[in-house]
C-alpha positions as CSV (number, residue, x, y, z in Angstrom):
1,X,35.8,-0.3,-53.0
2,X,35.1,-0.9,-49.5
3,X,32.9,2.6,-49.2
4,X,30.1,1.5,-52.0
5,X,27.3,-0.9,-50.6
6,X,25.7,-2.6,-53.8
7,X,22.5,-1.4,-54.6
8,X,19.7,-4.2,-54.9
9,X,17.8,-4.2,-58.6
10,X,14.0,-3.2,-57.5
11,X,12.1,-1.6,-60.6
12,X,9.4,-0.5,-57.9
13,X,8.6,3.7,-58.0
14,X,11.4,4.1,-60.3
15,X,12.2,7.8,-60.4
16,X,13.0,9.3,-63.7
17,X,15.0,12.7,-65.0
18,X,12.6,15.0,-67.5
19,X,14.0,16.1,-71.2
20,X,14.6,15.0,-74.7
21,X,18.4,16.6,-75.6
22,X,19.1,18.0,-72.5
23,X,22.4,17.9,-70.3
24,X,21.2,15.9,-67.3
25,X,23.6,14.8,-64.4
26,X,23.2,12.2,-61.6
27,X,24.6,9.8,-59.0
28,X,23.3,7.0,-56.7
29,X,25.6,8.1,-54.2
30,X,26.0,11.4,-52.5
31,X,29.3,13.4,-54.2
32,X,30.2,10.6,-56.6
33,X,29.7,13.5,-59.3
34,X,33.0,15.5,-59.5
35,X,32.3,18.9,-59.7
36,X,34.1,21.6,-61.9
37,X,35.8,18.5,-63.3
38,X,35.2,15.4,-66.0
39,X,38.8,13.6,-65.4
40,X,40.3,14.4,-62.2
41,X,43.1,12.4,-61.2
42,X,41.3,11.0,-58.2
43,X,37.5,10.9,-58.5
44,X,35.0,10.1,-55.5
45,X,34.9,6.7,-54.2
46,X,38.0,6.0,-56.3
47,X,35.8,5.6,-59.0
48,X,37.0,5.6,-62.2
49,X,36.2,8.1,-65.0
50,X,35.4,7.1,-68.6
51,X,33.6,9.0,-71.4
52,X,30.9,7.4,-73.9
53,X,30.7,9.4,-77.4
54,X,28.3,9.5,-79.6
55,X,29.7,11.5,-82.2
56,X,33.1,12.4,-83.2
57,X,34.8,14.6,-81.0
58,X,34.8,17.4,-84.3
59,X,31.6,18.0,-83.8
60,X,30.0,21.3,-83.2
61,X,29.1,21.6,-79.7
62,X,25.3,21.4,-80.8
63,X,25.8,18.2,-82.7
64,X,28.0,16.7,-80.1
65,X,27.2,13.8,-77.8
66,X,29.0,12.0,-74.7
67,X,28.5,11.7,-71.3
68,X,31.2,10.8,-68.6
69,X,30.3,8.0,-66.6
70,X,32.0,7.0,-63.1
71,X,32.4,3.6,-62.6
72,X,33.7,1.1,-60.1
73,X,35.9,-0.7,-62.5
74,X,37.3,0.1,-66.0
75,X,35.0,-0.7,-68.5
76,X,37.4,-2.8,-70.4
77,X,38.4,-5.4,-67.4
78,X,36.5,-8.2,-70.2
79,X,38.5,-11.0,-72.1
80,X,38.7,-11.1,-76.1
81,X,35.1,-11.1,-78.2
82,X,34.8,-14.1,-80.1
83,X,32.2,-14.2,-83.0
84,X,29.0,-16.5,-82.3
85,X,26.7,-15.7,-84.9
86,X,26.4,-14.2,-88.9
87,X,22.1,-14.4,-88.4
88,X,22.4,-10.7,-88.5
89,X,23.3,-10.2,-92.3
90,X,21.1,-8.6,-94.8
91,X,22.2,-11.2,-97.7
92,X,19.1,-13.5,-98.7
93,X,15.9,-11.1,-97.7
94,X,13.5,-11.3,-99.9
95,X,13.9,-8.8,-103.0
96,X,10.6,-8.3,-104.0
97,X,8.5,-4.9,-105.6
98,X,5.2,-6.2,-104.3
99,X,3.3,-5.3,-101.2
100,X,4.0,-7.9,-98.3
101,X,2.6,-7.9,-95.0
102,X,3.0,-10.8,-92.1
103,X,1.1,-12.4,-89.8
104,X,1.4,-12.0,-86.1
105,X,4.5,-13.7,-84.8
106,X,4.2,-16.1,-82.6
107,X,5.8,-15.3,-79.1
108,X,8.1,-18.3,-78.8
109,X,7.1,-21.5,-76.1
110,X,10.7,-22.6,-76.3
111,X,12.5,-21.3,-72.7
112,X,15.6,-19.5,-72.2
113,X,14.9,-16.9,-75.5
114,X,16.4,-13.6,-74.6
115,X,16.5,-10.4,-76.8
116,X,20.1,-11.2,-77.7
117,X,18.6,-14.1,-79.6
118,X,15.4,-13.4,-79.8
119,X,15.4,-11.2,-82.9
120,X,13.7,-12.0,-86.0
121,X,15.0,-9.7,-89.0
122,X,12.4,-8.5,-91.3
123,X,14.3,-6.2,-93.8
124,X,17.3,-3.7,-93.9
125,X,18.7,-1.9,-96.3
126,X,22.0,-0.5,-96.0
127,X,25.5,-1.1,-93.9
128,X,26.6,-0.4,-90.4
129,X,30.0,0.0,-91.7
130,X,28.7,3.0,-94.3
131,X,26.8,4.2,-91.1
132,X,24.1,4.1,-93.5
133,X,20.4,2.3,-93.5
134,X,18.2,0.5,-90.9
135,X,17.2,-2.5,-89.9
136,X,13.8,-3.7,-88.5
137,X,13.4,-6.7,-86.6
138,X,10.5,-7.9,-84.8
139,X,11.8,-9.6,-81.1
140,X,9.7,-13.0,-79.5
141,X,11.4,-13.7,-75.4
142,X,10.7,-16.1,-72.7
143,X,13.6,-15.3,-70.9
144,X,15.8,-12.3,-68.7
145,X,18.9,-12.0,-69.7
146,X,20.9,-13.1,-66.3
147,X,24.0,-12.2,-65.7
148,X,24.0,-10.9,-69.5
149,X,24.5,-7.7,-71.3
150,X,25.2,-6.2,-74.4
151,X,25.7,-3.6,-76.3
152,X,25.0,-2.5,-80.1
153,X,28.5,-1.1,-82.2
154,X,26.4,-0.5,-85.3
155,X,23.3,1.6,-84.4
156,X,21.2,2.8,-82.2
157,X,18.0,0.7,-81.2
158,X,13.9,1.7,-80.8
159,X,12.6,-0.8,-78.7
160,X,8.7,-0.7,-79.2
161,X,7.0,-3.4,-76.8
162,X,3.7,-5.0,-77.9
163,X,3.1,-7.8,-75.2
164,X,4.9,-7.9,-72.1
165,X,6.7,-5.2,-70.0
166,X,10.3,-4.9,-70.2
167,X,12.2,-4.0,-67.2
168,X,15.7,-2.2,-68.5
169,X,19.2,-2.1,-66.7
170,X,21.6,0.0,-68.5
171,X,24.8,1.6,-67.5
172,X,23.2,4.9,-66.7
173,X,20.3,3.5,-64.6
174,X,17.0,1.3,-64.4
175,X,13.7,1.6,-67.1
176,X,10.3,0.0,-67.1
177,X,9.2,-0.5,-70.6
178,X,5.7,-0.9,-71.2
179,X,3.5,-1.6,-74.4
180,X,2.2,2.1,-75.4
181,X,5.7,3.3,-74.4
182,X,9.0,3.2,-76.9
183,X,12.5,3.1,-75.4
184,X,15.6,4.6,-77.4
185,X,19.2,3.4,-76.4
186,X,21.5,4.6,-78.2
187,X,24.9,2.8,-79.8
188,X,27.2,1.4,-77.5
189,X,25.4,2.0,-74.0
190,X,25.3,-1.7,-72.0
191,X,22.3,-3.2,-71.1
192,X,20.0,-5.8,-70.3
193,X,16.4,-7.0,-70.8
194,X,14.4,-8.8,-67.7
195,X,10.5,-10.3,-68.6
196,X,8.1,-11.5,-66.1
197,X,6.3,-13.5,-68.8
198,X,6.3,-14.4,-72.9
199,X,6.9,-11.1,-74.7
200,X,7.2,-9.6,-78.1
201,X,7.4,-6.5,-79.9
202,X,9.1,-4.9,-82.6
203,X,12.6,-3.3,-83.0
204,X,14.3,-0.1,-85.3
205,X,17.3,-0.1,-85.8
206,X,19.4,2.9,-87.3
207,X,22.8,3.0,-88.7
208,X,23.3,6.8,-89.3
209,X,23.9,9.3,-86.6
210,X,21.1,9.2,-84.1
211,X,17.3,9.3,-83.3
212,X,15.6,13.0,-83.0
213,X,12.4,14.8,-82.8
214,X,11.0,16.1,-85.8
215,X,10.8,20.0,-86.5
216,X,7.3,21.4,-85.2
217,X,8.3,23.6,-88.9
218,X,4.3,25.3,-89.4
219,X,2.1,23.5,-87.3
220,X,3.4,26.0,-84.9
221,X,5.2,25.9,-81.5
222,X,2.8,22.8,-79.7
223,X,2.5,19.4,-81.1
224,X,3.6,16.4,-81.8
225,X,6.1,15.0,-79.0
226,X,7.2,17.3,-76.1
227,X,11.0,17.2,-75.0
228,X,9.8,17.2,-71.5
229,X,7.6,14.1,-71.9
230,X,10.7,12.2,-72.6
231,X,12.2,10.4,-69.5
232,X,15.9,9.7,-68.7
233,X,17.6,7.3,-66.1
234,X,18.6,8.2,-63.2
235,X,21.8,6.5,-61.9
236,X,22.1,3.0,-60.1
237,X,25.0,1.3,-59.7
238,X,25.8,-2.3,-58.5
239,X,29.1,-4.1,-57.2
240,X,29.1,-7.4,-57.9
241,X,32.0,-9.4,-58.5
242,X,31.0,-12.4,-60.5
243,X,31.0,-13.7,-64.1
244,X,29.2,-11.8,-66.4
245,X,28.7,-12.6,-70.2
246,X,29.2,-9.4,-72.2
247,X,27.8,-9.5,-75.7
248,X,28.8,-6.9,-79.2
249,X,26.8,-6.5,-82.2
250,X,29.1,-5.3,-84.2
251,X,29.1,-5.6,-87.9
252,X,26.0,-7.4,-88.0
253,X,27.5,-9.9,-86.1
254,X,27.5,-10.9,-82.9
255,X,30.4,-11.6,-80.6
256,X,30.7,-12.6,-77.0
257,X,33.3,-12.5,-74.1
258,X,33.1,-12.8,-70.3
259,X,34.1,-10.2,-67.5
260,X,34.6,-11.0,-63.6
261,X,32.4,-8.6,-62.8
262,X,28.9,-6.6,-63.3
263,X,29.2,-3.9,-66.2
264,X,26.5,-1.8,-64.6
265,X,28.5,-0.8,-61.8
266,X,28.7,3.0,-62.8
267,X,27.7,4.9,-59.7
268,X,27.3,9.2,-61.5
269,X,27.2,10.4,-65.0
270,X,26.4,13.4,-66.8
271,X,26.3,14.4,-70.1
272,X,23.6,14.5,-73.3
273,X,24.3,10.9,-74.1
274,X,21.9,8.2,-72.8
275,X,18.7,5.9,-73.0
276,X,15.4,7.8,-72.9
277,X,11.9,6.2,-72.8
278,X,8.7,8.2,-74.2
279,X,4.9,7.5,-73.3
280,X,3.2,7.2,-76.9
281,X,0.0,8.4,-75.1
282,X,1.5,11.5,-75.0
283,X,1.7,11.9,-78.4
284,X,-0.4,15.1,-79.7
285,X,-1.4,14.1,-83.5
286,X,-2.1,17.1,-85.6
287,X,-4.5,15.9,-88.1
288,X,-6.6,17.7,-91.1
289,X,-10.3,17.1,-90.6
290,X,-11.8,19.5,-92.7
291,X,-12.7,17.7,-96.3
292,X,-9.1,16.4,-97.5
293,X,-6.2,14.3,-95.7
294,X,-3.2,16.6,-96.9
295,X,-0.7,13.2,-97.1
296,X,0.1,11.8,-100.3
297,X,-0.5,8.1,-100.1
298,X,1.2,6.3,-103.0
């Protein structure tokens, strides 16, 4: 690969793509995005072409979701997973009818606390298997995950930062997470989480199909969370040939394995398949303010 330059990380003026469930296309290098084409049998740069689903392949076009990404390597260059950790399973929360509440979590003073091990679970209900339930954690970090990634087999994750911004590398480009902002990224997409200090926030995650925006339904055609005001990745690639540890969720467990080289080395995509962030400021709350709240609170 003697044509790609690596690209340095710098999470200064990011640019971002515009739209909630639209098709969006990019590349960090000019003509690295076949055209007319997914899989041809040579693609730019000699990069190789692999596609990310979402959903099964059955699906009606509407309900569909993948993107093709074009990497420098195959995906799957990564020894064995082995299993590190069961501190993901639902067995022994606490089963009780009454109304619980916590206090604030501390954010950790022990170093080297990434967000692989840095979630706490709260509750869950359901199985990943069944691709049924949720589970909510609340996440305390002191550290960036170098030279780490992962990537979630049993649901998609909301990340919703309350101290401390996050700055995002994912397969399909580079994110700045802020508190008052909510990132989505969605099962099986690599990534990894960088601090500049002690942070903490809270985490959904959801086992069946995928996050969307609600129906306006007769609020009418304004309100609420705007498609547009969601933003998407744009593509940046790196090629870096040194030991990377690659970690699975999967099954409420977590496994680990090493590669020989970055996993965010994917240099176009397209597709309707990828992370998205969302400014909660944004958010326009429709709200009764006549004489009654018309919510049922029980």
């Amino acid at each position: 690969m003697s044509a790609l330059v690596s690209q340095s990380v710098d999470f200064t003026n990011l640019k971002y793509q515009a739209g909630f469930g639209n098709h969006h296309a990019t590349e960090a290098l000019p003509g690295a995005l076949p055209l007319g084409q997914n899989a041809p049998q040579k693609c730019p740069y000699g990069l190789y072409a692999e596609q990310l689903t979402g959903t099964a392949f059955t699906c009606p076009r509407a309900k569909n979701f993948r993107s093709w990404l074009y990497r420098i390597r195959p995906s799957v260059t990564h020894a064995p997973f082995k299993k590190v950790s069961d501190t993901n399973e639902f067995d022994g929360l606490v089963d009780n009818p009454n109304q619980l509440r916590w206090r604030p979590f501390e954010v950790p003073t022990t170093s080297g606390i990434t967000f692989a091990n840095g979630c706490t679970l709260l509750t869950g209900a359901g199985n990943p298997a069944d691709k049924q339930g949720l589970a909510v954690y609340v996440y305390g970090i002191t550290a960036s995950m170098e030279k780490t990634a992962m990537y979630n087999s049993d649901g998609d994750y909301l990340i919703v930062p309350q101290q401390g911004t996050l700055t995002i590398q994912t397969e399909m480009g580079l994110l700045v997470v802020e508190p008052c902002e909510i990132i989505v990224i969605p099962r099986g997409i690599k990534f990894s989480i960088n601090i500049n200090g002690p942070s903490r926030g809270y985490v959904l995650e959801i086992f069946k199909a995928h996050f969307e925006i609600p129906s306006l339904g007769p609020i009418g055609s304004n309100g609420l969370a705007n498609p547009r005001d969601f933003e998407i990745p744009v593509a940046h690639y790196q090629d870096i040939d040194e030991t990377y540890t690659l970690i699975n969720k999967y099954g409420n467990k977590y496994w680990t394995t090493t590669m020989g080289n970055t996993p965010f080395d994917v240099v176009a995509w397209h597709g309707n398949y990828y992370p998205v962030k969302y400014d909660l400021r944004k958010f326009n709350t429709m709200n009764s303010v006549s004489y009654d709240h018309p919510v049922s609170i029980s």
